[in-house]
C-alpha positions in Angstrom: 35.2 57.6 -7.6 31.5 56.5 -7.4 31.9 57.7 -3.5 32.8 61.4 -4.5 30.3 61.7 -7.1 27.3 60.4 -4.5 28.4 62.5 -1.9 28.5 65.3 -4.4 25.0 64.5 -5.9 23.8 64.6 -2.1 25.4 67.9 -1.4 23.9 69.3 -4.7 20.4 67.7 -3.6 21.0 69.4 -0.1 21.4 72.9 -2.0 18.1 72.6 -4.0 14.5 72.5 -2.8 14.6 68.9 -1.0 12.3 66.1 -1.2 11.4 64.4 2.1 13.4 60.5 2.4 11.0 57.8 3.6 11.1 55.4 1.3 13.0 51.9 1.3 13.6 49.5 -1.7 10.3 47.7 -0.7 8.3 50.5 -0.9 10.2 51.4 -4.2 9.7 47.7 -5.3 5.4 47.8 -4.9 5.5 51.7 -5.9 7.0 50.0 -9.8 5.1 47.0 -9.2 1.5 49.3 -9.0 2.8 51.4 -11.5 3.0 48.4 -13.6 -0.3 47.5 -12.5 -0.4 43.3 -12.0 -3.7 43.1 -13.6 -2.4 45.3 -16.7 -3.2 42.4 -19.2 -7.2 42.6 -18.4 -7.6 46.0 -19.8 -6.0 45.5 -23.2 -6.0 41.9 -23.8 -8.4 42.7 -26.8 -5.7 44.6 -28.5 -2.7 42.5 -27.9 -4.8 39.6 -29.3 -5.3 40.6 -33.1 -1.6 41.6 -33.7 0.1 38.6 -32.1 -2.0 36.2 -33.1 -3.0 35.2 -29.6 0.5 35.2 -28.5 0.2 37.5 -25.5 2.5 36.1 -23.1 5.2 35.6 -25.8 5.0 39.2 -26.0 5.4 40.0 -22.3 8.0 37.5 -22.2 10.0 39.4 -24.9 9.1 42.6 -23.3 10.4 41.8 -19.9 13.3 40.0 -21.6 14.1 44.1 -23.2 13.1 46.0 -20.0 15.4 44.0 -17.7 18.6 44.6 -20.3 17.5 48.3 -19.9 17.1 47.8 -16.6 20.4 47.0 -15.5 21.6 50.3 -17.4 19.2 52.2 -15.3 21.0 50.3 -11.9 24.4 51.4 -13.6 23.0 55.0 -13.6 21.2 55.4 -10.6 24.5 54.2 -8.3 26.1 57.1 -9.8 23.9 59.2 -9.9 20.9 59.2 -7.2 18.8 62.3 -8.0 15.0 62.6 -9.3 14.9 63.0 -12.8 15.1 59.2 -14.7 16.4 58.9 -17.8 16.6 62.8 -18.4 19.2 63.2 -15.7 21.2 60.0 -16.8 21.7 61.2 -20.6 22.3 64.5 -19.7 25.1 63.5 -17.6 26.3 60.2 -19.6 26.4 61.9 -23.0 25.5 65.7 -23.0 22.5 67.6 -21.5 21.4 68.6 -24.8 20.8 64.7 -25.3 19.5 64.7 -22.1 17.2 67.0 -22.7 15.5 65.2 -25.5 15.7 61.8 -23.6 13.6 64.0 -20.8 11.3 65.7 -23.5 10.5 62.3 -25.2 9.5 60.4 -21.9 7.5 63.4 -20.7 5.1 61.8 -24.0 4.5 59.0 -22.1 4.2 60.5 -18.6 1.8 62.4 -19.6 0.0 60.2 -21.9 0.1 56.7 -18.9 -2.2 59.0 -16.2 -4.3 59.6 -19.1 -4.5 56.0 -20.3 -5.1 54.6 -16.8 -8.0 57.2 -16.3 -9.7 56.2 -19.5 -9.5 52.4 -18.2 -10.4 53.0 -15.0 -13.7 55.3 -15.9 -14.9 53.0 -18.3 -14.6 49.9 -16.0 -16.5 52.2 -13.5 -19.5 53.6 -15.9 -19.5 49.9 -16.8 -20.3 48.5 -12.9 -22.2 51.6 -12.4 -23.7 53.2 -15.5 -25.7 56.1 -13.4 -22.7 57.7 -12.7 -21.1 60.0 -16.1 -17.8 58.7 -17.2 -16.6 62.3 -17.1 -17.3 62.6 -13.3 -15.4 59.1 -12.6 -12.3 60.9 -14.6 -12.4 64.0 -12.9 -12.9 62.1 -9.2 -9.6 59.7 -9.9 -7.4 62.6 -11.2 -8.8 64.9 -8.0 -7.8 62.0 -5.8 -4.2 61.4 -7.2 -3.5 65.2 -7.3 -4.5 65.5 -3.5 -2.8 62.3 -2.5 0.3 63.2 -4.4 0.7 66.5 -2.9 -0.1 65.0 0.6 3.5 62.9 0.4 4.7 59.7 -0.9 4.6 58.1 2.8 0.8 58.2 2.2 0.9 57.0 -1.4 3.2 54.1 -0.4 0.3 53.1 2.2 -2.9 52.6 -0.3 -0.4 51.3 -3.2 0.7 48.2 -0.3 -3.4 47.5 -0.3 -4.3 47.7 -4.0 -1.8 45.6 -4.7 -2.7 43.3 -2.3 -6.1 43.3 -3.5 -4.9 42.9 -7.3 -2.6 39.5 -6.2 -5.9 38.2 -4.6 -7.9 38.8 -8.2 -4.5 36.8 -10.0 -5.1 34.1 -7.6 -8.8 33.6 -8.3 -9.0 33.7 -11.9 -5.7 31.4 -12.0 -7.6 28.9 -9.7 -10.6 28.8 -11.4 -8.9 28.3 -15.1 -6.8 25.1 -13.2 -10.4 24.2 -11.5 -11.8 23.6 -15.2 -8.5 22.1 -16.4 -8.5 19.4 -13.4 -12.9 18.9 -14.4 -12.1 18.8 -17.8 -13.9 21.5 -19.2 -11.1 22.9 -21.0 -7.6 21.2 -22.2 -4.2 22.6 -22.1 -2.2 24.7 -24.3 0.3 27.0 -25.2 -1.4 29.0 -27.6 -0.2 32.2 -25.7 3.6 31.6 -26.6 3.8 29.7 -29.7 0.4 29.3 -32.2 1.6 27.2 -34.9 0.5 28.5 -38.5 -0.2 32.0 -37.7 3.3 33.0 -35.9 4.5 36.5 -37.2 7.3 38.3 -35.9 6.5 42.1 -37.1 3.1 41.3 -35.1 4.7 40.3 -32.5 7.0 42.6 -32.4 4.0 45.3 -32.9 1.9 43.8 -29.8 5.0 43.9 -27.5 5.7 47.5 -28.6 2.2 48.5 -26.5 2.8 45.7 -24.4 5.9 47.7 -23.1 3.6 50.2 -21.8 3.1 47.6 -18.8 6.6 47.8 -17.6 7.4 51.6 -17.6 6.6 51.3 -13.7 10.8 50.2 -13.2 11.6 53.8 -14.5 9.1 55.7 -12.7 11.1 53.7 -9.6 14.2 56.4 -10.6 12.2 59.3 -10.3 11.7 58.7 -6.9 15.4 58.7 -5.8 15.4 61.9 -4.1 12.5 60.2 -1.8 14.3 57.0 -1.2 17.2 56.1 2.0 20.0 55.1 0.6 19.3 55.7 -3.6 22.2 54.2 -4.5 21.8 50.3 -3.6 18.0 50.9 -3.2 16.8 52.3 -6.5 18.8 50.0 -8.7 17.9 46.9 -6.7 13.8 47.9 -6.9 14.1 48.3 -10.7 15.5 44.7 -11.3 13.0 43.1 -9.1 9.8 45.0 -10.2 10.6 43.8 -13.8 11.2 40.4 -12.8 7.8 40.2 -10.6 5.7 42.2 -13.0 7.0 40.0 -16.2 6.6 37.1 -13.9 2.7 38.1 -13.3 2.0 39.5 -16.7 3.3 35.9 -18.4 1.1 33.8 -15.6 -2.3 35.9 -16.1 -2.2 36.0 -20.4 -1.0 32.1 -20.2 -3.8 31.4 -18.3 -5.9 33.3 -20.4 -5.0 31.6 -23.6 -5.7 28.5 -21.9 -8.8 28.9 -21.0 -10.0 30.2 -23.8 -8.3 29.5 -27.3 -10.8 30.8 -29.4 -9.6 34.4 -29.2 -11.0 35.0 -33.1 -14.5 35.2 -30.7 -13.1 37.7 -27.8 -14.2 41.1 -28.6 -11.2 43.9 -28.2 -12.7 46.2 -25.5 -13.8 43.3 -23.0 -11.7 40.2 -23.8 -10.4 39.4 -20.6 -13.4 40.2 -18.6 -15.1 37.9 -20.8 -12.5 35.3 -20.1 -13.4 36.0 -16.7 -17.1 35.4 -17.0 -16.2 32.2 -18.9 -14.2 30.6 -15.7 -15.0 32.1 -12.5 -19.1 33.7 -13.9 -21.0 36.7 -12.6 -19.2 37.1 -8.8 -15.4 36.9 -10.0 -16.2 39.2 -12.7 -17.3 41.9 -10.6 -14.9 41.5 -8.3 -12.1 41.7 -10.9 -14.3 44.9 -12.3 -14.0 46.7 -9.2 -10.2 45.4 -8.4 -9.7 47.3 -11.6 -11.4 50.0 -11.1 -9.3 50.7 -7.9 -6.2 49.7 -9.4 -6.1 51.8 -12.6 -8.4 55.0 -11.5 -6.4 55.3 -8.4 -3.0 53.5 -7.8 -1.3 53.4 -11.1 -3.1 57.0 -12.1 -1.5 57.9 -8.4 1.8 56.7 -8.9 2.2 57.8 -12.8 1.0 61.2 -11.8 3.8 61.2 -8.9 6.5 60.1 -11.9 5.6 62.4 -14.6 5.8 65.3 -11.7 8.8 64.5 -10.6 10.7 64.4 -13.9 9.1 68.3 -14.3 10.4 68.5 -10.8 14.0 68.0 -11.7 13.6 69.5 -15.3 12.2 72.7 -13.3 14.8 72.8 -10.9 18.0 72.8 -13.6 16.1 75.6 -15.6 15.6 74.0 -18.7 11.7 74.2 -17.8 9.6 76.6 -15.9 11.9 76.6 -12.2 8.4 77.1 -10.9 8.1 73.5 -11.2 11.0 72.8 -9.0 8.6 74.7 -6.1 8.1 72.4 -2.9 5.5 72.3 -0.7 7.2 73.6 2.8 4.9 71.6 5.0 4.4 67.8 2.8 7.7 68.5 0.9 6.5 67.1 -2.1 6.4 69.4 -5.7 3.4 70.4 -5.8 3.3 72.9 -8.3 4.5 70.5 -10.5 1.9 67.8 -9.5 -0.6 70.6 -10.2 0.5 71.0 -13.6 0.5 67.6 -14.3 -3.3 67.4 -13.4 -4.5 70.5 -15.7 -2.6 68.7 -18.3 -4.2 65.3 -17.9 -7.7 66.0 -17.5 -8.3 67.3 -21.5 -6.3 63.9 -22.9 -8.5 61.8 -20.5 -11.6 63.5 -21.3 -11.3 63.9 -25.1 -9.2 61.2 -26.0 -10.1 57.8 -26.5 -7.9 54.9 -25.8 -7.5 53.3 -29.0 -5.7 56.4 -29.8 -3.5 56.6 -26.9 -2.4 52.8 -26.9 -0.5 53.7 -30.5 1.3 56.3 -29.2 2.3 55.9 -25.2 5.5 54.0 -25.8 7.5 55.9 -27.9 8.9 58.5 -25.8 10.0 55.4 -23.3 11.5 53.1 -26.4 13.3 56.6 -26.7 14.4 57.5 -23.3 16.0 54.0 -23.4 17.3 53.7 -26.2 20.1 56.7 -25.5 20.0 55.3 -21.4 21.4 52.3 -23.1 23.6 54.6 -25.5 24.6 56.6 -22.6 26.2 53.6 -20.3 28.2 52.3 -23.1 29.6 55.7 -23.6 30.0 57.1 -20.1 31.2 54.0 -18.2 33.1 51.9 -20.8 34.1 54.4 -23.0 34.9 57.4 -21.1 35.8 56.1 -17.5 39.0 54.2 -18.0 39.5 53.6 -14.5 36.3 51.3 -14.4 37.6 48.9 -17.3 41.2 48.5 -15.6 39.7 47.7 -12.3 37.7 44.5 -13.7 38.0 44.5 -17.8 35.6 41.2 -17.1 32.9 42.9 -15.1 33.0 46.3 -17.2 32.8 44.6 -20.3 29.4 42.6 -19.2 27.9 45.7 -17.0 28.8 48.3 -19.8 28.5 46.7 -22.9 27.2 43.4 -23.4 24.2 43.8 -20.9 23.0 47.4 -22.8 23.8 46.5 -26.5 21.5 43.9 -25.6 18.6 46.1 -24.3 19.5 48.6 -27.2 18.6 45.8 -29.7 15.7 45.3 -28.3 14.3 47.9 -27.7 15.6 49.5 -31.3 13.2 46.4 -33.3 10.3 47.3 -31.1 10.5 51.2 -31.8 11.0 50.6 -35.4 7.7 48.0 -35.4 5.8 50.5 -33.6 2.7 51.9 -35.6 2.8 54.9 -37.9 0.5 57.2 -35.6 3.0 56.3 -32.9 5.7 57.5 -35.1 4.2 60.8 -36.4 3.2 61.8 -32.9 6.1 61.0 -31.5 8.3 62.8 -34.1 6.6 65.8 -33.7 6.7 66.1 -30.3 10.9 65.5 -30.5 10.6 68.5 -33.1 8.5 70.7 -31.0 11.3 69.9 -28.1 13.6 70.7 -30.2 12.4 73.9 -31.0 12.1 75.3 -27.4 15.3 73.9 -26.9 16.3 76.5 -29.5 14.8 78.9 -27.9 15.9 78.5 -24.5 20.0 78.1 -25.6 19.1 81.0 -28.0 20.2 78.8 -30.8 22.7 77.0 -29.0 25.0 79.8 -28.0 23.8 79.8 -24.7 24.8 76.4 -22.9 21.8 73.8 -22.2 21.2 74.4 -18.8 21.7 71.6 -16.2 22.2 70.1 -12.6 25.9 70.7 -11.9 27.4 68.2 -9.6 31.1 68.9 -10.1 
């Protein structure tokens, strides 16, 4: 059955405007893992400190612990179905593409809102290395270079994503040689502060640091969107999600343990600079500059590249079924690669990134993914347990623990994070359900028209 359905999702693919296949489940694997960005802990370190109590790698350990659950639904969905479109194309077609829609619509939140957030980083890490140059002209450089880059092809991408992340892993095993360095000299004494501070342990904090924490590991699902891009979707999409979590959580848990480590006092660590300071404190002036301009490169231009190339291709696929603009489903004859989409995308991003400062954004950018996978989650249960009776009878065993156990799990999960996100989080993101909501009224004309979709039967 899964055969028919892939070859039908190909021949549908085939029919519409075509992306052009280079990629391979290592490719896929670095593409999550820069998205993910290795070195995401340095730039808000400061803010994952006050709420957890200085229990940062508990929280990445919770929130890889959630996105690989998740994760596995997303493998489930992605053998069956191996088109661009993530999480919107997997409701619509496990539950119902009105569903599906709103899954899209809430995700688009943090597609939109993760090339902002990277921007803002990366500028401000730039204006701080180089001060004569205006942080605006450092936002409008990086989002000119992902929109050219993007439009250019994912071949190219693939290429400089391979060498920042490269150069990020060197950073990782600097800092983490210097804080052992001190250890072994005795300058500093070991701890586990960062996953269990005894006297100030709260779970709601907890709970509210990993809920921004999360924003670290959307990279697995920004893998899906590139199915349309990738040989063989079907074994390599799924397999690139599982292992980018693993690495990234891996990496995240390393960096903040170290951190905490070397420098327990985190009462003393000011929000905007904390790790940088941490830095300073174990490796002085020359590792901290290099680790400045790692970041620089790493959040200005690969993750900005490689969430910009997400974020288009979900409007890509949204575009191409009709329930957006079909404009957006337009590709570029000679790079085949959406670029009226990726276009779009850039217009949109350069207002948030100039005007918006990233205390704000950091509230707000996981909702729409907490979302998106909570009905992902939702949606396996119902469409391959539920529904498809053939897959229970074949192995009641295996479809039990693929189809229920593994996404109830991620559901819980990632239902107590939503519900400890902040308030601002939950006002914006409430409103922008109800404003998608709204033009999904107006485009079914009230529901008596059908919510339009990708048909692959």
């Amino acid at each position: 059955m899964d055969t028919v359905v892939n070859t039908r999702a190909k021949t549908v693919a085939a029919a519409q405007p075509t992306l052009k296949r280079t990629l391979v489940t290592r490719d896929l694997v670095i593409y999550g893992l820069v998205f993910m960005i290795p070195l995401a802990p340095a730039a808000m370190y400061g803010v994952f400190l006050g709420p957890s109590n200085g229990m940062v790698a508990l929280c990445y350990l919770i929130g890889m612990i959630a996105m690989l659950f998740t994760g596995f639904s997303y493998r489930s969905m992605s053998r069956k179905y191996p088109l661009a479109g993530s999480v919107y194309l997997y409701v619509q077609k496990g539950v119902s593409p009105g569903l599906g829609f709103i899954a899209g619509w809430s995700i688009l939140l943090d597609y939109f809102l993760m090339p902002a957030t990277v921007v803002i980083i990366g500028s401000a890490f730039a204006s701080a290395l180089i001060p004569s140059v205006p942080i605006w002209a450092w936002t409008i450089g990086f989002i000119l270079f992902s929109t050219i880059t993007n439009i250019l092809g994912v071949d190219l991408m693939s290429k400089i994503s391979w060498i920042l992340f490269a150069l990020q892993i060197i950073t990782i095993v600097l800092f983490v040689g210097s804080v052992i360095n001190m250890w072994i000299g005795g300058e500093i004494a070991f701890n586990t502060i960062s996953f269990y501070n005894p006297g100030h342990f709260e779970l709601s904090g907890v709970l509210q640091a990993t809920g921004i924490v999360i924003l670290s590991y959307l990279g697995f699902d920004a893998i899906s969107t590139l199915a349309e891009e990738t040989v063989e979707p079907e074994k390599a999409v799924g397999k690139a999600i599982i292992w980018s979590i693993l690495l990234s959580g891996v990496i995240f848990i390393i960096i903040t343990f170290f951190a905490g480590m070397a420098y327990p006092n985190y009462e003393n660590l000011s929000v905007d600079s904390a790790f940088i300071e941490v830095v300073d404190f174990v490796g002085g002036s020359w590792l901290t500059v290099f680790t400045s301009i790692v970041l620089i490169l790493s959040f200005g231009m690969a993750t900005c590249q490689t969430s910009h190339s997400a974020v288009s291709r979900v409007l890509f696929a949204m575009g191409r079924d009709g329930v957006l603009p079909k404009q957006l489903s337009y590709v570029s004859k000679k790079f085949r690669t959406p670029y009226v989409a990726v276009a779009v995308v850039a217009v949109i991003i350069t207002p948030i990134s100039l005007l918006c400062t990233l205390d704000l954004i950091s509230t707000m950018v996981s909702f729409g993914a907490l979302v998106g996978f909570i009905l992902l989650n939702i949606a396996v249960v119902w469409k391959f347990f539920i529904q498809d009776k053939n897959e229970r009878r074949k192995n009641p065993v295996k479809a039990l623990l693929q189809y229920v156990v593994a996404p109830v799990i991620g559901l819980i999960i990632t239902t107590a994070i939503f519900i400890n996100l902040g308030t601002a989080a939950h006002t914006v993101g409430f409103l922008w359900i109800g404003i998608g909501f709204v033009y999904l009224l107006f485009v079914t004309k009230g529901f008596r028209k059908p919510v339009p979709q990708l048909e692959m039967d």
